[in-house]
C-alpha positions in Angstrom: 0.0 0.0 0.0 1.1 3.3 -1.0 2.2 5.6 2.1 0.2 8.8 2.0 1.5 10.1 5.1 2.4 14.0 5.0 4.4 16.3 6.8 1.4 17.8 8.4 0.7 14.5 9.9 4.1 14.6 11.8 3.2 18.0 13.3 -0.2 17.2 14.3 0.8 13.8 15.9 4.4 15.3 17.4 2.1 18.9 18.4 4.3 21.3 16.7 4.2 22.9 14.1 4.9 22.2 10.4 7.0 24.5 10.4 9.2 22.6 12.9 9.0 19.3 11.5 9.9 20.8 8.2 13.3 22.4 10.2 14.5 19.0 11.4 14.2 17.5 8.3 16.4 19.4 6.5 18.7 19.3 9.7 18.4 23.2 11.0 17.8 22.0 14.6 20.4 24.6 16.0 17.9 26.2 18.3 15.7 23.0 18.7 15.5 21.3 21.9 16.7 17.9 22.1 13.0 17.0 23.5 11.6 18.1 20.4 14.0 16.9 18.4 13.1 13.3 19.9 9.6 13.8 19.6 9.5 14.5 16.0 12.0 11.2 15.3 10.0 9.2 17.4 6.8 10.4 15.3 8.0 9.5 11.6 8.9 6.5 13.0 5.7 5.4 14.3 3.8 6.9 11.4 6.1 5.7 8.7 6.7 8.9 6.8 8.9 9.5 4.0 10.6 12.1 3.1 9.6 13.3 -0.6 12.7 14.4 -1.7 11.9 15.7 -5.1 9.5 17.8 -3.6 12.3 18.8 -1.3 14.8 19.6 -3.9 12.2 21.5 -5.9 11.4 23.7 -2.8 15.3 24.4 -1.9 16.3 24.2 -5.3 18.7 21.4 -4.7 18.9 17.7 -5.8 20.8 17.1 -2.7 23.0 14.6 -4.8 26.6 15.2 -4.5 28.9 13.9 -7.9 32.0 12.1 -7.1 34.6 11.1 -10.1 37.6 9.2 -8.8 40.0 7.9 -11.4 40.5 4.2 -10.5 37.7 2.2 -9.3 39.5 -1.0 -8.5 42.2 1.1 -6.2 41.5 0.5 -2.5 42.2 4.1 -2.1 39.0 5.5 -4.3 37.1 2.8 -1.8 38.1 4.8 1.3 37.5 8.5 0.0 34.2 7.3 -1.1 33.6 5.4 2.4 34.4 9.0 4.7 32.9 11.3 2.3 29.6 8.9 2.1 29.2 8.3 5.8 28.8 12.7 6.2 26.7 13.2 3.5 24.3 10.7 4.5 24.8 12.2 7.9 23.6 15.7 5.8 20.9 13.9 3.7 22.7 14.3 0.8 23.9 11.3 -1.6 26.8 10.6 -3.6 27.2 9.6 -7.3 30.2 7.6 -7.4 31.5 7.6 -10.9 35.1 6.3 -12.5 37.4 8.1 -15.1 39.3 5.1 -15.6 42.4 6.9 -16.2 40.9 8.5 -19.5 40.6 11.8 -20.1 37.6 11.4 -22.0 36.2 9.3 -20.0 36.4 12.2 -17.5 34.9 14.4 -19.1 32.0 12.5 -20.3 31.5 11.2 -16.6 31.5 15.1 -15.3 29.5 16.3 -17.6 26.8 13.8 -16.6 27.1 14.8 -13.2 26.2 18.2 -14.6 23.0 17.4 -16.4 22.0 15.8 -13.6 22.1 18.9 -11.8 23.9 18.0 -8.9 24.9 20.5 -6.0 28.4 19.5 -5.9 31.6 17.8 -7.2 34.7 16.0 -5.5 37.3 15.1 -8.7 39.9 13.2 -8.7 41.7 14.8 -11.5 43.5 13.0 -14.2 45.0 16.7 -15.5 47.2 18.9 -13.5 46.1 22.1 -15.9 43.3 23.8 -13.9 42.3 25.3 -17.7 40.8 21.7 -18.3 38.3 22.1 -16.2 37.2 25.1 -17.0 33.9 24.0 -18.2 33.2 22.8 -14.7 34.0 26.2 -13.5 31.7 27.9 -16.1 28.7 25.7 -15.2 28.9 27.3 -11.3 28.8 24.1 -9.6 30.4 24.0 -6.3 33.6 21.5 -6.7 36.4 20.1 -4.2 39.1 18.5 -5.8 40.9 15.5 -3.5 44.7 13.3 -3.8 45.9 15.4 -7.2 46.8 18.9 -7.0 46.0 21.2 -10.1 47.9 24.1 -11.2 46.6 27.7 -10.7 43.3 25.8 -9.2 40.1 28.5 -8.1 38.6 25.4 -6.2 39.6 24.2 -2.7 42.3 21.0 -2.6 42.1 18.2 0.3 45.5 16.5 0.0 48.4 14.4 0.9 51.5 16.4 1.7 53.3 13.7 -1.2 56.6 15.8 -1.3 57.0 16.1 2.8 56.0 12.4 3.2 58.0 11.3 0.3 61.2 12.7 1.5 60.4 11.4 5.8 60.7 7.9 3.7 63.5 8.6 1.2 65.5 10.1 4.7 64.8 6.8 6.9 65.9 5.0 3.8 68.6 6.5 3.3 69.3 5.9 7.0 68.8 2.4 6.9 72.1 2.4 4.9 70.9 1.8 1.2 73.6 3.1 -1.2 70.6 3.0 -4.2 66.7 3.5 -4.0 65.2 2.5 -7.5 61.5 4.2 -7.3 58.7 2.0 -9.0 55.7 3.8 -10.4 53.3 3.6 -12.9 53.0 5.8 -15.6 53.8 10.0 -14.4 52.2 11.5 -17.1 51.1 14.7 -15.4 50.3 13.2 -12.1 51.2 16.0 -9.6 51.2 13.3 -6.7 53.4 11.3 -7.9 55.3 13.6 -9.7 55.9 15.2 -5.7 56.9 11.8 -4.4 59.8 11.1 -7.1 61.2 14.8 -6.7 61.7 14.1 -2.9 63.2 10.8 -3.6 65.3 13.0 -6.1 66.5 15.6 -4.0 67.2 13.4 -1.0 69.3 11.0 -3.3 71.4 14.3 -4.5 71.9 15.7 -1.1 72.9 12.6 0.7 75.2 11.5 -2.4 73.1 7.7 -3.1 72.1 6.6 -6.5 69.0 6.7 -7.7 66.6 5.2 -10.5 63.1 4.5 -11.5 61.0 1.7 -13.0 58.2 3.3 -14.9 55.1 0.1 -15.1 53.0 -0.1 -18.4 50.0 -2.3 -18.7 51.5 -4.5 -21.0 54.5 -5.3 -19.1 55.1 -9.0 -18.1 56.0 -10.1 -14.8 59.4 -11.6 -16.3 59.7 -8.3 -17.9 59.2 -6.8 -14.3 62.2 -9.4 -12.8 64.8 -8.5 -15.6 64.0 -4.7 -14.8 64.9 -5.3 -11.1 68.1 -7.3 -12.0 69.4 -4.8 -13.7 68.7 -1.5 -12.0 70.1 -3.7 -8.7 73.0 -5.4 -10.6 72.3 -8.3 -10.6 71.0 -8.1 -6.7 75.4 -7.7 -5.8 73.7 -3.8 -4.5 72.3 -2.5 -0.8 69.5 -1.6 -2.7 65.9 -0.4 -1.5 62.2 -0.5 -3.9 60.4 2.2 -3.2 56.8 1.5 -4.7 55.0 5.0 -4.7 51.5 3.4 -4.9 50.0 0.9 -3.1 48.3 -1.4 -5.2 51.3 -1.3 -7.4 53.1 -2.7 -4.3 51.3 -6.0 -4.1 52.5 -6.6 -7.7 55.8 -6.1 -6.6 55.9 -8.3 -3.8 54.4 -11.4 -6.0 57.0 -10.7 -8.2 59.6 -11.0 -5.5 58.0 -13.9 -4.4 57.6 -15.6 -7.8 61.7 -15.8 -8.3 62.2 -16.1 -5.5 63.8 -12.6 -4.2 63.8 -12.4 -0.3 63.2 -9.1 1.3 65.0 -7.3 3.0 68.2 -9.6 2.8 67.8 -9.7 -1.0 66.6 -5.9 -1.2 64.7 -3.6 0.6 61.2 -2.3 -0.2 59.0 0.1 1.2 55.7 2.0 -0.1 53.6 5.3 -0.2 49.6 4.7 0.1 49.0 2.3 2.5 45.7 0.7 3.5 47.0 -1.7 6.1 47.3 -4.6 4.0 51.1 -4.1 3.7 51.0 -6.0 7.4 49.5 -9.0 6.5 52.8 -9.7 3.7 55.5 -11.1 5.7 57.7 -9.3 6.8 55.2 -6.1 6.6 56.1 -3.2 4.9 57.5 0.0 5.8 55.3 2.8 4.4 53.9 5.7 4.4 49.9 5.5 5.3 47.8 8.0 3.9 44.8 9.0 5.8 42.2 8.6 2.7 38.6 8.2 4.8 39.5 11.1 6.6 40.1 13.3 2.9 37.1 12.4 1.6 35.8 13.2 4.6 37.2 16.8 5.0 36.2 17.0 1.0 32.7 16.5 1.7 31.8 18.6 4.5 34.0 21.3 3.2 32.1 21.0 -0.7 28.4 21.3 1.6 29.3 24.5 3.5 30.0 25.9 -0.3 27.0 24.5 -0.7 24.4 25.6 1.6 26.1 28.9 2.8 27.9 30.0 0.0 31.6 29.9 1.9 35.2 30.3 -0.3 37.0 27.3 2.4 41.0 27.4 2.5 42.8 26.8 -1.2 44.8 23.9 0.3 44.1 21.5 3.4 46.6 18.9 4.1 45.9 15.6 5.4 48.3 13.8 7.9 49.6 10.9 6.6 52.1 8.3 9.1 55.1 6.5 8.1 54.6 3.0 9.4 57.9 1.1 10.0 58.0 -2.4 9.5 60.5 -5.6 8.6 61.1 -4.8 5.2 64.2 -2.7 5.3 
């Protein structure tokens, strides 16, 4: 049976007025008292009533949906900013469209701009460019935006990240420390990822400073694992080296490790290795893994409440907000 059940039932049965009930429910209770507060809960819940949120969005001229492009799916990371920044906005009544780039520019575009027509309130990118000018038809279409993990250049929206350069260079400095003469960076393609881009200048100016060698190991898709192994044997000589992997993303990492594993390449005897983007997994591999453990609930957390203040009261928040990551010191060094 259909529920017919309206907000002037609530404040008839709770005795207050609609105009109450109507305040709770879009969550201005600041001057509310608890009792009320209760009373009104307590209500819908007895009556069953439902909130009719296109009504609700036609009235505040809102959708109260919230777009969210990320640029891998499958990355563990894109799983935790989505987990902090969905547990406020449901907190907010709001609800996020989770959508993928896929690592393709089109693809990004395309997925944005269906965000748009669907009139959401807000975006939190991911960013594939580092060019603020590519997003410029965001910026034209007036839609409140938050961009998390990738810095862009000259941005006019707020940025929740990962200090990559200072965090970078804490690990490149305990590496250096642990007495490797070499540190051979593995990534995957740079392209114009600013994060990682951060990451392998501290490794960079570290290695310069302290006088060690250093090299990288750029992955492509289409690389075999073989192709991985002769990589490694030759950027370690032939293993003869004190030399340290430093894997700058995390799900890159477990490919590493099964490679090590495969022929047979003990660590940290053999060679070192260490990470950047950690999601505690690292400590189940044995030894664990020293890394660096970014905090990515809490940045899409920060992301979100920061894009519905722009949202609801029309507030410029700070360019740039770092989030704290850890280094986590482990076995494998």
């Amino acid at each position: 049976m259909k529920n017919n059940k309206t907000m002037r039932d609530v404040a008839e049965i709770a005795q207050v007025s609609k105009t109450t009930v109507s305040r709770y429910i879009n969550g201005h209770t600041e001057k509310m008292s608890d009792k009320t507060q209760r009373k009104i809960e307590k209500t819908i819940d007895k009556i069953g009533y439902r909130v009719n949120s296109h009504a609700q969005s036609l009235a505040q001229r809102r959708t109260f949906l919230i777009g969210m492009v990320v640029a891998d799916m499958t990355n563990m990371f894109s799983s935790l900013l989505f987990n902090g920044a969905d547990e406020i906005a449901n907190n907010q009544n709001y609800q996020i469209i989770l959508m993928t780039s896929s690592n393709s520019v089109d693809r990004e575009k395309q997925q944005i701009n269906k965000l748009l027509d669907m009139r959401v309130d807000g975006l939190i990118l991911q960013p594939i460019k580092k060019d603020a000018m590519h997003y410029n038809y965001i910026k034209s279409s007036g839609t409140p935006t938050v961009i998390v993990d990738r810095s862009i250049t000259s941005s006019t929206w707020p940025e929740i990240l990962t200090d990559n350069y200072k965090y970078s260079h804490i690990m490149t400095e305990y590496i250096y420390r642990k007495g490797y003469h070499k540190i051979v960076v593995v990534s995957e393609q740079i392209d114009n990822n600013n994060a990682r881009i951060s990451r392998i200048k501290a490794v960079q100016d570290v290695a310069r400073k302290q006088n060690i060698d250093f090299d990288i190991i750029e992955m492509h898709n289409n690389m075999t694992d073989s192709d991985v192994y002769n990589l490694l044997i030759e950027k370690t000589n032939l293993l003869q080296e004190k030399v340290a992997l430093y894997v700058i993303k995390g799900d890159l990492l477990l490919k590493i490790v099964k490679i090590l594993i495969a022929f047979d390449i003990s660590f940290p005897d053999k060679i070192g290795i260490a990470a950047f983007d950690d999601w505690i997994i690292s400590e189940l591999i044995n030894p664990p893994i020293t890394t660096i453990r970014q905090d990515a609930k809490k940045m899409g957390q920060v992301a979100v409440s920061n894009l519905i203040d722009m949202i609801e009261h029309d507030t410029n928040p700070p360019k740039k907000i770092s989030i704290s990551s850890e280094l986590i010191i482990q076995r494998s060094l």
